[in-house]
C-alpha positions, 0 to 999 in steps of 0.5 A: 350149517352153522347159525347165528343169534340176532338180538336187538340192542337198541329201539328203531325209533328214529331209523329210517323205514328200511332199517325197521322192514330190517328188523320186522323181516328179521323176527325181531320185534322190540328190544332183547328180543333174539332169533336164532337164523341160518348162516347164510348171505341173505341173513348176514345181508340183513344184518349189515344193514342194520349193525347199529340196532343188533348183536350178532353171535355164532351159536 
């Protein structure tokens, strides 16, 4: 199954409690941090929610 790489661009500071949730339930914990998931809806869900914070790639 392919998988997705998930960094984090830019601080949650200021974003709404969810948009952070998003990030912590992703893995990812401050800025330039990257997590490697699994392609799958629940991920790419969490990834719509929060486009403006993260870089995805396929890997």
């Amino acid at each position: 199954m392919a998988q997705l790489k998930v960094t984090q661009i830019r601080s949650s500071i200021g974003n709404k409690k969810n948009q952070r949730e998003t990030l912590r339930s992703l893995g990812l914990k401050r800025i330039h941090d990257s997590v490697v998931q699994e392609d799958r809806p629940e991920i790419r869900g969490m990834v719509a929610t929060v486009p403006h914070l993260v870089r995805v790639e396929e890997v």
